[in-house]
C-alpha positions in Angstrom: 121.7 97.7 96.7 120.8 100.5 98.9 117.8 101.3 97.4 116.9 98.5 99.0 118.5 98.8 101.8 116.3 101.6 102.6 113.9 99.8 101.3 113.7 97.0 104.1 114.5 99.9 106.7 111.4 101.9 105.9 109.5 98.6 106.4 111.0 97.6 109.7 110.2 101.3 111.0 106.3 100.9 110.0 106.5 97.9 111.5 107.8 99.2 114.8 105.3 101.7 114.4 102.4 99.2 114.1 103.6 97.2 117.6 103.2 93.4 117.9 100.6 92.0 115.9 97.8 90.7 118.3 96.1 87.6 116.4 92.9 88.6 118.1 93.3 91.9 117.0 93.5 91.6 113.4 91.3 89.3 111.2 92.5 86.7 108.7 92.4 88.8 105.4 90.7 88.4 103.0 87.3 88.8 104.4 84.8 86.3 103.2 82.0 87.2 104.9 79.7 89.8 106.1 80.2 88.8 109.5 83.5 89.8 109.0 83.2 92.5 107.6 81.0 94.4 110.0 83.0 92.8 112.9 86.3 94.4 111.4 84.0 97.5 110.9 83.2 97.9 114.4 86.9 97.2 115.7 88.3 99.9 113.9 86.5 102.7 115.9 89.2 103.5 118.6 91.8 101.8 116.4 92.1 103.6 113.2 96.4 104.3 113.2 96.8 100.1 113.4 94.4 99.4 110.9 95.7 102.8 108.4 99.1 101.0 108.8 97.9 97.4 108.5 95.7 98.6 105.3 98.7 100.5 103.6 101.3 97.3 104.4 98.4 95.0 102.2 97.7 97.3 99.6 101.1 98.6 98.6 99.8 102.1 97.5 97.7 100.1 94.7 94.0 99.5 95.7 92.7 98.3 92.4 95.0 95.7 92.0 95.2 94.5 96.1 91.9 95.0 96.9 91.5 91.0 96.9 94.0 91.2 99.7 91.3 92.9 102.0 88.0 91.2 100.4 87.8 87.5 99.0 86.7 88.0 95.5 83.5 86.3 96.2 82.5 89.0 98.9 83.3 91.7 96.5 80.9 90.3 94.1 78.0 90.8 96.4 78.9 94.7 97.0 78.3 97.7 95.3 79.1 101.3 96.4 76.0 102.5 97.1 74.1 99.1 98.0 71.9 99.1 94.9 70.3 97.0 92.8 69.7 94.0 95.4 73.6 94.3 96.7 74.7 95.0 100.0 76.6 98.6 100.1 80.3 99.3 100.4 79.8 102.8 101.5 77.5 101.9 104.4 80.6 100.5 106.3 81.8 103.6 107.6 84.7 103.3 109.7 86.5 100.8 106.7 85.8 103.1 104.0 87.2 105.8 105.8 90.2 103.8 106.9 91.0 102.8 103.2 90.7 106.2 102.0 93.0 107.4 104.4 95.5 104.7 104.2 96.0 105.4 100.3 96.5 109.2 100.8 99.7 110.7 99.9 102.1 112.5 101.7 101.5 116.6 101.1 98.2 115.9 99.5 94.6 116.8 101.8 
Protein backbone atom coordinates (compact mmCIF):
# COMPACT_ATOMS: atom_id res chain seq x y z
CA UNK A 1 0.00 0.00 0.00
CA UNK A 2 2.62 2.56 0.27
CA UNK A 3 4.37 1.56 -2.51
CA UNK A 4 1.80 3.01 -4.08
CA UNK A 5 1.35 5.59 -2.12
CA UNK A 6 4.57 6.85 -3.25
CA UNK A 7 3.68 5.86 -6.24
CA UNK A 8 0.73 8.47 -6.95
CA UNK A 9 3.04 11.11 -4.97
CA UNK A 10 5.92 10.85 -7.48
CA UNK A 11 3.21 11.35 -10.13
CA UNK A 12 1.50 14.37 -8.67
CA UNK A 13 5.15 16.03 -8.20
CA UNK A 14 5.93 15.55 -12.07
CA UNK A 15 2.86 16.84 -12.60
CA UNK A 16 3.34 19.94 -10.66
CA UNK A 17 6.51 20.17 -12.31
CA UNK A 18 4.93 20.11 -15.85
CA UNK A 19 2.34 23.20 -14.87
CA UNK A 20 -1.20 23.32 -16.37
CA UNK A 21 -1.55 21.64 -19.48
CA UNK A 22 -2.31 24.27 -22.25
CA UNK A 23 -4.47 22.38 -24.98
CA UNK A 24 -2.87 24.65 -27.55
CA UNK A 25 0.32 23.74 -26.27
CA UNK A 26 0.40 20.16 -26.58
CA UNK A 27 -1.01 18.06 -29.61
CA UNK A 28 -3.51 15.28 -29.57
CA UNK A 29 -1.10 12.21 -29.40
CA UNK A 30 -0.74 10.00 -31.43
CA UNK A 31 0.46 11.92 -34.36
CA UNK A 32 -1.08 10.94 -37.60
CA UNK A 33 0.34 13.04 -39.79
CA UNK A 34 3.40 14.77 -41.05
CA UNK A 35 1.91 17.96 -40.51
CA UNK A 36 1.94 17.09 -37.13
CA UNK A 37 4.79 15.97 -36.81
CA UNK A 38 6.95 18.70 -38.06
CA UNK A 39 4.56 21.18 -36.31
CA UNK A 40 5.29 19.40 -32.82
CA UNK A 41 8.98 19.38 -34.10
CA UNK A 42 9.16 23.00 -34.36
CA UNK A 43 7.35 23.76 -30.90
CA UNK A 44 9.71 21.94 -29.02
CA UNK A 45 12.67 24.40 -29.66
CA UNK A 46 12.34 26.71 -26.48
CA UNK A 47 10.24 24.08 -24.84
CA UNK A 48 12.20 20.98 -24.40
CA UNK A 49 11.63 20.35 -20.14
CA UNK A 50 7.49 20.21 -20.95
CA UNK A 51 7.80 18.05 -23.68
CA UNK A 52 10.92 15.69 -21.76
CA UNK A 53 8.21 15.46 -19.02
CA UNK A 54 5.15 15.05 -21.25
CA UNK A 55 7.27 12.33 -23.40
CA UNK A 56 8.41 10.37 -20.15
CA UNK A 57 4.51 10.51 -18.57
CA UNK A 58 3.40 8.59 -22.25
CA UNK A 59 6.12 6.34 -22.57
CA UNK A 60 6.53 4.87 -19.04
CA UNK A 61 10.28 4.25 -19.33
CA UNK A 62 9.33 1.65 -22.30
CA UNK A 63 9.67 3.09 -25.82
CA UNK A 64 9.26 0.02 -27.81
CA UNK A 65 6.19 -0.89 -26.44
CA UNK A 66 4.53 2.94 -26.13
CA UNK A 67 5.91 4.32 -29.04
CA UNK A 68 2.13 4.04 -30.62
CA UNK A 69 1.33 6.49 -27.84
CA UNK A 70 3.50 9.23 -29.64
CA UNK A 71 2.97 8.07 -33.46
CA UNK A 72 -0.40 6.42 -34.86
CA UNK A 73 0.84 3.21 -36.20
CA UNK A 74 0.09 4.18 -39.64
CA UNK A 75 2.63 7.18 -39.50
CA UNK A 76 5.19 4.90 -38.18
CA UNK A 77 4.84 2.78 -41.20
CA UNK A 78 5.94 5.47 -43.53
CA UNK A 79 9.23 6.27 -41.42
CA UNK A 80 12.54 4.86 -41.28
CA UNK A 81 15.55 6.08 -39.30
CA UNK A 82 17.46 7.28 -41.80
CA UNK A 83 14.71 8.23 -44.55
CA UNK A 84 15.65 5.45 -46.99
CA UNK A 85 14.33 3.45 -49.35
CA UNK A 86 11.42 5.94 -50.50
CA UNK A 87 10.43 6.65 -46.63
CA UNK A 88 10.43 9.77 -44.95
CA UNK A 89 13.27 9.85 -42.09
CA UNK A 90 12.90 9.67 -38.29
CA UNK A 91 16.27 11.12 -37.62
CA UNK A 92 15.71 14.28 -39.69
CA UNK A 93 13.31 15.60 -37.01
CA UNK A 94 15.77 16.89 -34.84
CA UNK A 95 14.43 18.54 -31.93
CA UNK A 96 11.87 15.18 -31.32
CA UNK A 97 14.48 12.78 -31.53
CA UNK A 98 16.54 14.49 -29.27
CA UNK A 99 13.66 15.07 -26.86
CA UNK A 100 12.89 11.17 -26.78
CA UNK A 101 16.29 10.32 -26.23
CA UNK A 102 16.51 12.37 -23.38
CA UNK A 103 13.24 11.68 -21.84
CA UNK A 104 14.19 7.77 -21.69
CA UNK A 105 17.65 8.47 -19.97
CA UNK A 106 18.30 7.23 -16.62
CA UNK A 107 19.12 8.87 -13.60
CA UNK A 108 23.25 8.61 -12.99
CA UNK A 109 23.68 7.44 -16.54
CA UNK A 110 25.30 10.31 -19.36
Amino acid sequence: MTAMLEANCQMLAILKKMGPAETKFFPQFPLTSFEQFKEVDSQITGNELKYIALLKTLLKDNLPKNFSRILSPSLIMELNYGGTRSREGFASYVHLNETLFESQRMDGYQ
